[in-house]
Structures are given as structure tokens and as C-alpha cells.
C-alpha positions, -999 to +999 in steps of 0.1 A: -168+345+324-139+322+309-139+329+279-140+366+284-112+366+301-091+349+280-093+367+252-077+395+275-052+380+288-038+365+254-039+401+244-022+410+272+007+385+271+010+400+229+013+435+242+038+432+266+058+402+242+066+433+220+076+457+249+098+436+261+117+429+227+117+467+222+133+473+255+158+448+250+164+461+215+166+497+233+193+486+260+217+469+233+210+499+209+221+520+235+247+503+248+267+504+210+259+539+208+272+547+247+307+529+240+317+556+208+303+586+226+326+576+256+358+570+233+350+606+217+347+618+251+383+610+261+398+614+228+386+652+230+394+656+263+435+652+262+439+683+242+418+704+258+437+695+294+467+702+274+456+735+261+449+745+302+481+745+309+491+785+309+526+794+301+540+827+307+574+849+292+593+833+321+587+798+305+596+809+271+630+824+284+637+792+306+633+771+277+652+794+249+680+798+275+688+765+291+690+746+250+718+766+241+733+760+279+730+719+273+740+725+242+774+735+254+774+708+279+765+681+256+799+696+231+821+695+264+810+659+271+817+650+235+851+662+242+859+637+271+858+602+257+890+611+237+906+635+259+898+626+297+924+608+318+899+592+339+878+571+337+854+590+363+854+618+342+844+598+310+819+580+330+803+617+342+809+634+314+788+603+296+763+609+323+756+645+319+750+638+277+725+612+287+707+633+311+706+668+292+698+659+253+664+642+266+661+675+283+668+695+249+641+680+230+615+681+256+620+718+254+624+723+221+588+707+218+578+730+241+588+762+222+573+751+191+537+740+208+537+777+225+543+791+185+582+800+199+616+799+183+642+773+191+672+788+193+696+774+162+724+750+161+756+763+166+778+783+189+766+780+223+751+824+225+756+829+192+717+838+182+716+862+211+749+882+201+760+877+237+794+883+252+805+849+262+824+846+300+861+849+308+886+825+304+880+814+340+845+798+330+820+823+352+812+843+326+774+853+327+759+869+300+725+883+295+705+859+323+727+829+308+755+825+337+780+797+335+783+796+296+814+792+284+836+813+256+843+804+222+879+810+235+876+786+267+858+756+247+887+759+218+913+754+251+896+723+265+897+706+230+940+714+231+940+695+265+945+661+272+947+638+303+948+648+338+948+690+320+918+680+303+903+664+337+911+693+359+901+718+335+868+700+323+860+698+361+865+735+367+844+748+330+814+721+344+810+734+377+804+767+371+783+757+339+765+733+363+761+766+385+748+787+363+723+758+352+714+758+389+706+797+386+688+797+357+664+768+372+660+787+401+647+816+383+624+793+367+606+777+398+602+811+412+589+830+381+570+806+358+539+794+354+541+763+329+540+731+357+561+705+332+591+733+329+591+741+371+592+703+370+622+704+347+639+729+362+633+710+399+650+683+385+676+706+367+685+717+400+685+682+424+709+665+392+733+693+388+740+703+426+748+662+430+770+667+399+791+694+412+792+674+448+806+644+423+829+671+408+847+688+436+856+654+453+873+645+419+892+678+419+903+673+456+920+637+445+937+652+415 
């Protein structure tokens, strides 16, 4: 009876050695093979959550608009560190360039991801053949309100000191203003979540900008 028995279980014990080895050589085989397929996984699933977000002709507008419109603002704060009286005004109109070139190139990426046109360097309208505003600073101009006139930007660069301030405070509000507007438009009509983001933030920065503007106009 022994020595029947043995015979089986020694064959037993060399089946199940090699099973054993083969499922341990299965589980690290497949855990070298899982990690890749998971990195691929991610790597292919950035651009295709990217691709999901939808823009629509209010997006494109928002963005081809409101470059040119910090465009100008970016010039008028160029203008201050030479020609402002105050200090305050240097130190917003130093604020406002920080905040609003970021805010150029963001959507200027935009544009050319959607297969759009940036608008061009230069004069602040010029690529639209719009009629800039009135030597008062409100001017609006084909959905672009609060863009100032070739004619008003060549005055602030004459000024100089407490003219410069006042008049630098004035042309800002109502291009802050017309920022505001153009924002507005954007939260309402668009459909592209980063640029109703932008334009949320457009909106909170600017209206505590022109807050910070009319108190320095009331001390002057």
C-alpha cells in the first residue's frame, strides 16, 4: 500500500512545483505589463478631456476682442512709470500690466488651439477697421467698449504728473468698464468653461480696480 502511494504523491508534489512557478511567473509577468498599459492609459486620456471641452463663436469673439483691449492697457501702463506723479498710480498702473499680459497669452493660446486668428500687434482696433472712441475715453466700437482713440493715447503720452495721473485715471476706468462689459457678455453667452473663468476673474479684478481708481481721483 506504501509504496503505491508514494509514487503518487511525489508526482503530485512535481505537478503542482511547476504550477506554482508558472503562476508566480504569470503574476510578475502581468504586473510589468499592467504598469505601461496604465501610463498609456493616462497619457491618452489628457487630450481627449481637452478635446471635450466645446467652444462656441461667443468664445472666439471674447478672446479676439479682449487681446487688443489689454493690449491698450498694457501701452497705457507702459506710459506711467515715466510720466505718473504718484506713486499709487505707478504702483496700479504696474499692477494692471502684471495681471493682463498673462491674460494675453492664455488667450492667444486659445485662439490658435481652436484653428483661430490672433489678432496682430499694433494699434489697439486696427485689424477690425473700427472707429475708435471720443476724446472723452467711452468710445465703443463694434462690441469693444472702453477702447481708447489713436488721438486720446497720443494725449496721455504729452502729459505728465498730476495731468498724466488724472487723465490716466479717467481713460482706465472707462477701459476697465468696457472690460467689465465685454466679460459680462462672455459669462452669459459662451460655452468654453476656462474663458467664463477668465472673464469671472476679468470682472471681480477690474470692478476692484476702478473702486482703487475713483478714491485716487477724489484726493487729487
Amino acid at each position: 500500500m506504501n509504496t503505491k502511494r508514494f509514487p503518487v504523491r511525489r508526482a503530485a508534489g512535481l505537478i503542482a512545483l511547476p504550477a506554482v512557478l508558472l503562476l508566480g511567473t504569470a503574476a510578475c509577468g502581468d504586473d510589468s505589463a499592467d504598469r505601461p498599459a496604465a501610463t498609456s492609459g493616462a497619457h491618452h486620456s489628457a487630450p481627449a478631456s481637452a478635446e471635450a471641452q466645446q467652444h462656441n463663436d461667443q468664445d472666439v469673439a471674447f478672446a479676439q476682442g479682449m487681446i487688443p483691449h489689454h493690449r491698450q492697457a498694457v501701452e497705457m501702463a507702459d506710459l506711467a512709470p515715466e510720466r505718473a506723479g504718484s506713486q499709487a498710480v505707478k504702483d496700479l498702473a504696474a499692477q494692471i500690466k502684471a495681471a493682463q499680459d498673462p491674460e494675453i497669452t492664455t488667450m492667444s493660446g486659445w485662439l490658435t488651439s481652436w484653428g483661430q486668428k490672433v489678432p496682430a500687434e499694433g494699434a489697439p482696433g486696427t485689424d477690425h477697421g473700427m472707429d475708435h472712441g471720443s476724446d472723452s475715453g467711452s468710445g465703443e466700437h463694434d462690441g469693444m467698449p472702453g477702447m481708447m482713440s489713436e488721438g486720446d493715447m497720443t494725449a496721455l503720452a504729452g502729459l505728465s504728473g498730476e495731468k498724466f495721473d488724472k487723465s490716466f485715471l479717467e481713460m482706465m476706468i472707462a477701459h476697465h468698464e468696457g472690460a467689465v462689459t465685454m466679460a459680462a457678455a462672455e459669462q452669459e453667452k459662451g460655452a468654453y468653461g476656462p474663458a467664463k473663468d477668465l472673464a469671472a476673474a476679468i470682472i471681480t479684478a477690474q470692478k476692484a480696480e476702478i473702486d482703487q481708481m475713483k478714491k485716487l481721483l477724489g484726493e487729487k
